[in-house]
C-alpha positions in Angstrom: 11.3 75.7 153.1 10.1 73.0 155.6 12.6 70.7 154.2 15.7 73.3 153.6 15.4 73.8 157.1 14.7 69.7 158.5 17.6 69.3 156.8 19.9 71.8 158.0 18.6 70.6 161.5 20.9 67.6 161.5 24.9 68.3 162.0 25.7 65.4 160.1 24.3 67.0 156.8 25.5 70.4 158.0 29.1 68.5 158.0 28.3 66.5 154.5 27.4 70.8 152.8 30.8 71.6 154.3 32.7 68.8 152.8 30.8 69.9 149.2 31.6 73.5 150.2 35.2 72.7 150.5 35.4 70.7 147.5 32.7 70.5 145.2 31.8 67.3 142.7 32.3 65.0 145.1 31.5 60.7 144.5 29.8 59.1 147.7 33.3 57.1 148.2 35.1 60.3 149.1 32.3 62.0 151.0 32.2 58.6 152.9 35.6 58.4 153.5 35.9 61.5 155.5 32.6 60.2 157.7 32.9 57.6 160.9 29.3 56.2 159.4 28.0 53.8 157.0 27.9 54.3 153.6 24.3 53.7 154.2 24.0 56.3 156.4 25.8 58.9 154.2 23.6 57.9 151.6 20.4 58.9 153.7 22.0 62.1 154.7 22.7 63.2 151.1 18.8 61.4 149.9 17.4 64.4 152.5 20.0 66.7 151.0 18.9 66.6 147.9 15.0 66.5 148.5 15.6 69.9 150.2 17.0 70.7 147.1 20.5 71.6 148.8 22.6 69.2 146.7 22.5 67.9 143.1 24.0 65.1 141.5 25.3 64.2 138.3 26.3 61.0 136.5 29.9 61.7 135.0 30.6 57.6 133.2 30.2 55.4 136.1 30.4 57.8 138.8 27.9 60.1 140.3 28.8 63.3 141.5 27.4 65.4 144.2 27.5 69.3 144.3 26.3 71.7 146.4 23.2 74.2 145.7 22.8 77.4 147.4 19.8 78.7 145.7 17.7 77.2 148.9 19.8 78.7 151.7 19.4 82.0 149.3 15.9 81.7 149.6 15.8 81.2 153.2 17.9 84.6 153.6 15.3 86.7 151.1 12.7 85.4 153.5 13.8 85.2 156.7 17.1 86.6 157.3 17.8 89.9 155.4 14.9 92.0 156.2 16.0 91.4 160.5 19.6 91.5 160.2 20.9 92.7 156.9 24.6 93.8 157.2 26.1 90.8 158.1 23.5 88.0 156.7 24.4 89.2 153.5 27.4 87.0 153.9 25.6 83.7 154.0 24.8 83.3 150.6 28.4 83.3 149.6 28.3 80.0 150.4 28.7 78.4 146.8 30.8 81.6 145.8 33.9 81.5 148.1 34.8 77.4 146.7 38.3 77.1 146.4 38.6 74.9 143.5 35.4 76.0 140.9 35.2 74.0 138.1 31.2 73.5 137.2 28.6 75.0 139.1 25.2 73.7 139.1 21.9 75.7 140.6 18.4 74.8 140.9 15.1 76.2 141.7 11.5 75.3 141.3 9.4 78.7 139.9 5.8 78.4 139.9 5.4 79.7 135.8 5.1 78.5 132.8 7.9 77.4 130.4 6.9 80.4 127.8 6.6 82.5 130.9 10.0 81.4 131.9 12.0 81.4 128.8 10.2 85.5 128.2 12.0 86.6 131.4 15.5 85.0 130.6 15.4 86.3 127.2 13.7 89.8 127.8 15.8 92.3 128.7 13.1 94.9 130.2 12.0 91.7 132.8 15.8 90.3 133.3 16.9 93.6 134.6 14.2 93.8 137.2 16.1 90.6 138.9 19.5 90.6 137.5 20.9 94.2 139.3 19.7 96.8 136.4 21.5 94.9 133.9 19.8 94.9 130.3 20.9 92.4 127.4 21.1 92.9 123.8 20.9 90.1 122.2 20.1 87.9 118.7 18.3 85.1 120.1 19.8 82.5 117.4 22.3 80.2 117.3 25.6 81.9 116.8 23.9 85.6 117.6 25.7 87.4 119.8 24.9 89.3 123.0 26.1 92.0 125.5 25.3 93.1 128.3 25.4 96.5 129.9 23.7 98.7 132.9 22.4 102.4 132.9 25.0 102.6 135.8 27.7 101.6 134.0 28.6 104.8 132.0 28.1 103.1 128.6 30.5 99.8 129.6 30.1 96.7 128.1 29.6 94.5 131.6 29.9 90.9 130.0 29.3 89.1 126.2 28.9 86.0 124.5 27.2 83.7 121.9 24.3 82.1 121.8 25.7 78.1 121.2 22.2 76.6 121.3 18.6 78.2 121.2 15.5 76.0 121.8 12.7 77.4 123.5 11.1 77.1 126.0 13.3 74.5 127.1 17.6 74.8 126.7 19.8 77.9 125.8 23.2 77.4 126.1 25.5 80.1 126.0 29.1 81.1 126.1 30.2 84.4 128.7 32.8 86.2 128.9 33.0 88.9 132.1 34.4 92.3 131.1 33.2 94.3 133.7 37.2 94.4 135.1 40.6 93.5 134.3 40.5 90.8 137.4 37.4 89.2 135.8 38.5 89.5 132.5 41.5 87.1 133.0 39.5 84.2 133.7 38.6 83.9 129.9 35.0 82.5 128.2 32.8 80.3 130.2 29.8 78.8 129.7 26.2 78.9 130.9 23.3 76.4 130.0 20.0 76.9 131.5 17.3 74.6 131.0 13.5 74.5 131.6 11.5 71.4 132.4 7.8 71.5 133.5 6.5 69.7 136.4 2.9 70.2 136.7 1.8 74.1 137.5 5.7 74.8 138.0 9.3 74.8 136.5 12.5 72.9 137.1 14.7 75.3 136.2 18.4 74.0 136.2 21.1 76.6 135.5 25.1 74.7 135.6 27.7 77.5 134.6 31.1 75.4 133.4 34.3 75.6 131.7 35.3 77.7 134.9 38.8 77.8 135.3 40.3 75.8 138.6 40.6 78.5 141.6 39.6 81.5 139.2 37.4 84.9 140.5 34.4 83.8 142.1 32.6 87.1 140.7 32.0 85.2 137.7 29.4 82.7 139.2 28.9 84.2 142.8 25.9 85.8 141.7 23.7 83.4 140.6 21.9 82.4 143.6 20.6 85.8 144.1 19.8 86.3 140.0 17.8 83.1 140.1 16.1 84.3 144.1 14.9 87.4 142.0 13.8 85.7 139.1 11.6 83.4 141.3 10.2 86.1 143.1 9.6 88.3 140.2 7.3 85.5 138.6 5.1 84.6 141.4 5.1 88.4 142.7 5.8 90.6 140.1 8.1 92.2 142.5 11.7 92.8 143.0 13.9 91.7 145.3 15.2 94.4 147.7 18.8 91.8 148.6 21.8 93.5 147.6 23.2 93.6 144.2 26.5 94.8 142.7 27.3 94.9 138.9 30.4 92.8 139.8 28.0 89.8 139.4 26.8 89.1 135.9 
């Protein structure tokens, strides 16, 4: 957290996370073009950015793209923010949720686990309800198998479905998703949600990117991932569960 919060210091990067926050994806000609500073400056800002773990980049041909992840600022609220002031931090970590203009969303975190241990907890449904709100998954872990999802809360109502495109454990499930939890959420069609696991020494890269989002559709579709994978994080290196707010809106 010693680097989330050196890098949050500076206003300059503070400024750059606004800029991805108002439009996300962007190349380091547009981001510079909105900046009285070198592109050599710019690209320090964004090198710090991205060791902190608050932006990701990926190659798309011959551009690289930049986009913004919250999963650290939702961190620093679990640990330091929601258990003084509650009410209205809660807000903060809609930071990635409230983007205008969502096409692909990509969040990361680092999980000290193993990659079995990993892949057991997105696949289990007993363990992924103890960090994803309640909500339990029935699923045919195979390519083409489908899933559901539901919560004892939920009087019996499927929350959300899809199929299971690619299955490769311990280290890339891709699947397809499909919110049915309302009619506002149902509009916005099928998406699609790949995680994948890559070891780095005692720990996990775990990389989550949630596409074929539809431009300026509900942000309850991907809004609650920072919190899923917060949970998820703390429920393999403590066993215990988050006490953050949840809502079945978020799948």
């Amino acid at each position: 957290m010693d680097a989330v919060f050196k890098a949050l210091s500076d206003p300059t990067r503070r400024e750059l996370l606004d800029e991805l926050f108002r439009e996300d994806g962007q190349t380091l000609g547009a981001l510079e073009a909105r900046f009285d500073m070198t592109r050599f400056g710019i690209m320090k800002h964004l090198k710090i950015l991205e060791e902190a773990g608050l932006v990701v980049t990926r190659r798309r041909g011959r551009e690289k793209l930049h986009y913004l992840n919250p999963v650290p600022i939702r961190l620093v609220h679990d640990r330091w923010v929601s258990k003084y002031a509650e009410p209205w931090a809660a807000a903060l970590s809609d930071l990635k949720s409230r983007l205008e203009s969502p096409v692909e969303k990509i969040f990361e975190i680092y999980i000290k686990t193993t990659p079995e241990r990993l892949w057991e907890a997105i696949t289990d449904s007993d363990i992924r309800s103890k960090y994803q709100f309640g909500n339990t998954h029935t699923a045919e872990w195979s390519p083409g198998g489908h899933y559901e999802m539901t919560n004892p809360r939920a009087n019996g109502m499927i929350l959300g479905e899809g199929e299971n495109l690619e299955v490769d454990p311990p280290r890339r499930l891709v699947q397809t998703m499909r919110a049915l939890w309302g009619e506002d959420v149902k509009a916005e069609g099928t998406s699609r949600v790949t995680w994948e696991i890559e070891p780095v020494g005692d720990s996990c890269h775990l990389t989550v990117t949630h596409s074929d989002l539809r431009e300026g559709g509900n942000d309850q579709i991907y809004g609650g991932w920072p919190m899923i994978l917060s949970g998820l994080k703390t429920w393999l290196e403590t066993g215990e569960k988050l006490t953050t707010p949840g809502s079945l809106m978020y799948g």
